[in-house]
C-alpha positions as CSV (number, residue, x, y, z in Angstrom):
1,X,17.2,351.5,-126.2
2,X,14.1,353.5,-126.6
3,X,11.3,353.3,-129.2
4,X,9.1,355.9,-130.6
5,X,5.8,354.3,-130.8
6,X,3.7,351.2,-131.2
7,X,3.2,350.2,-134.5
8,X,0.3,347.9,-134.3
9,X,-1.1,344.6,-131.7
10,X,-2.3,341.4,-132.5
11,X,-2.8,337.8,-130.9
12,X,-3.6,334.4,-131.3
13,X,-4.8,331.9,-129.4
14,X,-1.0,331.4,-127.9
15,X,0.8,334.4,-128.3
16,X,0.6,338.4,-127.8
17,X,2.8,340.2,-130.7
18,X,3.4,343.7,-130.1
19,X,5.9,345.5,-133.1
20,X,7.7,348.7,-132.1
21,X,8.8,351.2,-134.4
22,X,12.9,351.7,-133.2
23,X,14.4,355.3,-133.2
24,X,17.9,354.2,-134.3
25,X,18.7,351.8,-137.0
26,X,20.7,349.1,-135.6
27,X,20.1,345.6,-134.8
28,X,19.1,344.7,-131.1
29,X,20.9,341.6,-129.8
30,X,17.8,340.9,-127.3
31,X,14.8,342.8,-126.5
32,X,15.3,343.1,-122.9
33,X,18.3,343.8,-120.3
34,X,19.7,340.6,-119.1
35,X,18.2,338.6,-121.7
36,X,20.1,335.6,-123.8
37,X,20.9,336.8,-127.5
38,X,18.0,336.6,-129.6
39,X,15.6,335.7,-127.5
40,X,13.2,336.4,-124.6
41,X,14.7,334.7,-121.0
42,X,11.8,332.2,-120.6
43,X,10.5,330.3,-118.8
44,X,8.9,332.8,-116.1
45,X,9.5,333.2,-112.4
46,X,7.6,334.4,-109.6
47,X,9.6,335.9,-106.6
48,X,7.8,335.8,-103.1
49,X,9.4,336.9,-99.4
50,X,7.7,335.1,-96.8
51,X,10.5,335.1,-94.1
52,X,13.1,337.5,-92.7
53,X,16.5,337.2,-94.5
54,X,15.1,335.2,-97.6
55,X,13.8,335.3,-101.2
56,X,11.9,332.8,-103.2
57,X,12.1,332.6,-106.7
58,X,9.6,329.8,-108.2
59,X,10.5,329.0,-112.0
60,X,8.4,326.5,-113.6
61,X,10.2,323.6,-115.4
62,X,9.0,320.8,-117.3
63,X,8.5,317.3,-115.4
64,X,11.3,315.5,-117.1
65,X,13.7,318.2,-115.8
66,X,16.2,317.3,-112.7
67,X,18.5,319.0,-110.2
68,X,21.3,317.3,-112.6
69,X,19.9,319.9,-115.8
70,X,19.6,322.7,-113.5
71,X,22.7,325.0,-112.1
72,X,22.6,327.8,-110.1
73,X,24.7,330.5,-109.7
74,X,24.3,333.1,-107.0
75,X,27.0,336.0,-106.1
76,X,26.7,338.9,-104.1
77,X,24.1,340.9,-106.8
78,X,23.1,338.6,-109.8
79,X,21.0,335.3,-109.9
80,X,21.9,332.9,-113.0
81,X,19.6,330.3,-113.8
82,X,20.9,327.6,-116.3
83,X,17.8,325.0,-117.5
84,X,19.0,322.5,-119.8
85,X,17.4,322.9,-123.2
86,X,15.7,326.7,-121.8
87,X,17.8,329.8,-122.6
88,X,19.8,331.0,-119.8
89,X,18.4,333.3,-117.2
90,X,20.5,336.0,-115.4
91,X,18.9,338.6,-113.1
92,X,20.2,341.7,-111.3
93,X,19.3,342.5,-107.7
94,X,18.5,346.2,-106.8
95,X,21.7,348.3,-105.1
96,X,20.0,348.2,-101.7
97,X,20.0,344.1,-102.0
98,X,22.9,341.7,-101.4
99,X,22.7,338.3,-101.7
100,X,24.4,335.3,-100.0
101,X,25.4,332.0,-101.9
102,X,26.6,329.8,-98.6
103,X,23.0,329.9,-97.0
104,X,21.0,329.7,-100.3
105,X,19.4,326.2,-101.4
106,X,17.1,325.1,-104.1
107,X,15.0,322.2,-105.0
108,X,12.7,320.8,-107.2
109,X,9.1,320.9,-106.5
110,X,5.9,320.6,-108.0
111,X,7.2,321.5,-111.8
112,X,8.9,324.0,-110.1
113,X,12.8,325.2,-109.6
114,X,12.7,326.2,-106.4
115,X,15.5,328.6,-105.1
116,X,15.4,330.4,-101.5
117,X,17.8,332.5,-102.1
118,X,19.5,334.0,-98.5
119,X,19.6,338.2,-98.7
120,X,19.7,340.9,-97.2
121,X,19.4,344.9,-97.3
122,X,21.1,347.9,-95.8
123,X,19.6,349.5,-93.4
124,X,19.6,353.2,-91.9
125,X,23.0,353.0,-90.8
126,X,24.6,351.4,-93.7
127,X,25.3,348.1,-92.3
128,X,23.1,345.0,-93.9
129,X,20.5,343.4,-92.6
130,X,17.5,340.6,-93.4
131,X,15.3,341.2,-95.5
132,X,11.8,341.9,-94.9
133,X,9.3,339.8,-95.9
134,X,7.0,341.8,-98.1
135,X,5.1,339.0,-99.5
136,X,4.6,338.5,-103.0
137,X,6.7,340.5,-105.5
138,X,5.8,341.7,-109.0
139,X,9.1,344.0,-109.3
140,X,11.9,342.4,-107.6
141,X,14.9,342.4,-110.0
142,X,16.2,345.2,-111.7
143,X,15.2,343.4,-114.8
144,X,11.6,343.2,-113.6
145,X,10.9,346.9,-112.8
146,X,7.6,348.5,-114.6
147,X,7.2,351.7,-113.2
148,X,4.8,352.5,-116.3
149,X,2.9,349.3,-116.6
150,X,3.8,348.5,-120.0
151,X,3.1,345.4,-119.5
152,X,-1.0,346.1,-118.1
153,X,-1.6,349.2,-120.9
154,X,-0.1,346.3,-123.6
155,X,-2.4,343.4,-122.1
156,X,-5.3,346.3,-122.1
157,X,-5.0,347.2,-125.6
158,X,-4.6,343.5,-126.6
159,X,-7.9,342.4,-124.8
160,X,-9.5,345.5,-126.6
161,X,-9.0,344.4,-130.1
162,X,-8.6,340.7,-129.8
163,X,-11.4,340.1,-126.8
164,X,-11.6,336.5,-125.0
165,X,-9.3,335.0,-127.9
166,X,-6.1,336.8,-126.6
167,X,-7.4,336.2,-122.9
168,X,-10.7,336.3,-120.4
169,X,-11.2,339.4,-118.5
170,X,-10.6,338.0,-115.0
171,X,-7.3,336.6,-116.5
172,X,-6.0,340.5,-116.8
173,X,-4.2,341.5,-114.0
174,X,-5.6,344.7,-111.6
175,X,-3.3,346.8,-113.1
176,X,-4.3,345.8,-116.9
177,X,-8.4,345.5,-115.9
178,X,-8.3,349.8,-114.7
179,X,-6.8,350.5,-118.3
180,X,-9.2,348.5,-119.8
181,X,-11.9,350.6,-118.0
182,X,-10.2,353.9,-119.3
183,X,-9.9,352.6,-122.5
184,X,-14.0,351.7,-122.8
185,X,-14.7,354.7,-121.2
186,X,-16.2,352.9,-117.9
187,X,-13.0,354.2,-115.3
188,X,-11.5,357.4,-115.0
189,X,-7.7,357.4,-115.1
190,X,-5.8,355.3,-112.3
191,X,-3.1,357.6,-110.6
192,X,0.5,357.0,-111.7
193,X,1.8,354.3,-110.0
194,X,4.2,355.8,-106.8
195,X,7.6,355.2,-108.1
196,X,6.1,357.0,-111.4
197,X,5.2,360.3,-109.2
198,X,8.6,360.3,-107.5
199,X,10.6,359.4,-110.1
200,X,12.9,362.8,-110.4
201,X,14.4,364.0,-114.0
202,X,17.8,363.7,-114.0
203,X,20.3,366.1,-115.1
204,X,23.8,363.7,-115.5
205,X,25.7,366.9,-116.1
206,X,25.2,368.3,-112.9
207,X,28.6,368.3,-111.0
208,X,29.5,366.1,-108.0
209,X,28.9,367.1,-105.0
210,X,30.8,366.8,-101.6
211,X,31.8,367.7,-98.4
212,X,33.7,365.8,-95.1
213,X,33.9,365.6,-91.7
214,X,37.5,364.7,-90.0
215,X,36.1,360.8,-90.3
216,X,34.0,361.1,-93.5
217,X,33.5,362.2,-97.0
218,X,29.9,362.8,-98.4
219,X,29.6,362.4,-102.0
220,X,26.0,363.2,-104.2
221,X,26.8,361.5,-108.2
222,X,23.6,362.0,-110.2
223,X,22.4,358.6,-111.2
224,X,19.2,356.6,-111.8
225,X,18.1,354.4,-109.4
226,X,19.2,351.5,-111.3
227,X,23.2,352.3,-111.6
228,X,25.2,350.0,-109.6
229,X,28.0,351.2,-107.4
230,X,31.5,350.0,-107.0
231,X,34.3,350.9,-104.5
232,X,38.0,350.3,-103.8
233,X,40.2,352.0,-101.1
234,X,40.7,355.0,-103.8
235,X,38.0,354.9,-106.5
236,X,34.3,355.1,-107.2
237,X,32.7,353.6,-109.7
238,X,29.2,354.5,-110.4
239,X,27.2,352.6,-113.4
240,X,24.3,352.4,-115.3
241,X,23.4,351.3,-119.4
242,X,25.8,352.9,-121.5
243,X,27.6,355.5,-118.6
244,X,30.1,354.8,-116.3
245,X,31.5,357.3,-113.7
246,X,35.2,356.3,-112.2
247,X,36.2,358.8,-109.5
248,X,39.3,358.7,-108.1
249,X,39.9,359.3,-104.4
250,X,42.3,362.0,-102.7
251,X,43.4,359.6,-100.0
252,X,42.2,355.5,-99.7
253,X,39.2,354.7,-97.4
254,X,37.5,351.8,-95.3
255,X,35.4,350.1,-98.3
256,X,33.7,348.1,-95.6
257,X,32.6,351.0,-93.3
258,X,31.5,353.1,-96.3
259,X,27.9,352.6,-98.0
260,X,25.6,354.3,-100.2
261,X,21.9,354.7,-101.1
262,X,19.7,356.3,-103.9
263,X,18.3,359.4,-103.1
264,X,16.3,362.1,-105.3
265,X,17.9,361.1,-108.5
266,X,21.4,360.3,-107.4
267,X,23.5,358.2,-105.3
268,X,24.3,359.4,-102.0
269,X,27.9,358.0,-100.9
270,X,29.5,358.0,-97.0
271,X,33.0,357.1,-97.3
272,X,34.8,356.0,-94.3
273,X,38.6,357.8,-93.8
274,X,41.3,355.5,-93.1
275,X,43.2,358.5,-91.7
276,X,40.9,361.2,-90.0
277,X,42.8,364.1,-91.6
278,X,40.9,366.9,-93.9
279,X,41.5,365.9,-97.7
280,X,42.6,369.3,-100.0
281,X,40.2,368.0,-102.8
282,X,38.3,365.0,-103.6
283,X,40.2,363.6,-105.8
């Protein structure tokens, strides 16, 4: 959903309350994609990739919590957490991510939930490989993304009116502490952050676009970079919010030699031919 404005901040010694003003009139079931109904998906996780072909996400549990209240669930692109007595967390990896359940573990340690979750990512030719370990991670699920730093601009304005009783200075974040400095007038403005620059306007009525070789067919469906993909042998299912895009298939292909990536505001598809023969239309 989208809101129109903030309304007005406050804090206390405990909590940060920001109230939205909604454009459309109905009741929200959670605040958040992926979150339980009625409530935010606490408590918090940090994700961290320190080795090739792994994730780590740390999720901080109280001391009288065992691996007998914990269960983890782990399929190709979603991570479900369930904490006894905690609401239920569920988290969506990006497209380019697959995960694996057999050579994932996870422990308790140090009031943490541990999980090393095993994945991987395609590569240039399509096929998947390890993951990269890119260190610490402050947008790793689909769930997580912040292209705008709402959250930084939010903790900025916070610290502004409230001072050292929402938080101390050093406790902002980078991102939230170069606000703060355009906001006092001691900064000049940050650039947008990257994904911010690139991020293309998208015109969903634009039609699809394709071509083929005697092996392959090529198709361009306009999408964000958050829409998940599905295939069979003779449909395409492209997804995001409140769209869905089925597209049926002329003639069945290899699922498992076909792939797909995001590209300038759509999704790029190859699709592997079972029979190398020139199709009359796409579908």
């Amino acid at each position: 959903a989208e809101y129109m404005g903030v309304l007005y901040t406050m804090a206390t010694s405990q909590h940060a309350v920001i109230t939205f003003k909604k454009d459309t009139p109905e009741r929200w079931g959670c605040l958040f994609t992926g979150d339980s109904e009625g409530c935010r998906t606490t408590p918090p996780y940090t994700v961290h990739q320190r080795e090739h072909g792994f994730t780590e996400i740390r999720v901080p549990v109280p001391t009288s919590i065992g691996m007998a209240d914990t269960e983890i669930l782990i399929d190709v692109t979603t991570l479900t957490i369930h904490i006894q007595s905690h609401p239920s967390i569920t988290r969506h990896l990006p497209p380019h991510v697959h995960a694996k359940r057999t050579q994932s573990t996870w422990a308790l340690a140090d009031s943490c939930l541990i999980i090393s979750m095993a994945t991987e990512e395609a590569g240039r030719d399509g096929e998947f490989i390890p993951t990269r370990p890119l260190g610490d991670l402050t947008a790793f699920f689909l769930e997580d993304d912040d292209p705008f730093l709402v959250l930084a601009v939010a903790s900025a304005v916070l610290f502004m009116e409230e001072g050292q009783s929402f938080c101390s200075k050093t406790e902002l974040s980078v991102a939230a502490q170069n606000y703060l400095g355009i906001l006092d007038g001691t900064a000049a403005p940050p650039p947008l952050p990257l994904k911010a620059q690139q991020a293309p306007k998208i015109d969903y009525t634009r039609p699809h676009l394709w071509s083929q070789t005697s092996t392959e067919v090529t198709l361009t469906i306009p999408a964000p970079s958050t829409a998940t993909v599905k295939l069979t042998s003779h449909f395409v299912e492209v997804s995001w919010a409140l769209h869905s895009i089925h597209q049926k298939l002329f003639k069945p292909i290899i699922v498992d030699e076909s792939y797909w990536n995001y590209d300038a505001g759509a999704v790029a598809l190859t699709l592997t031919k079972i029979e190398a023969t020139e199709w009359a239309h796409l579908g």
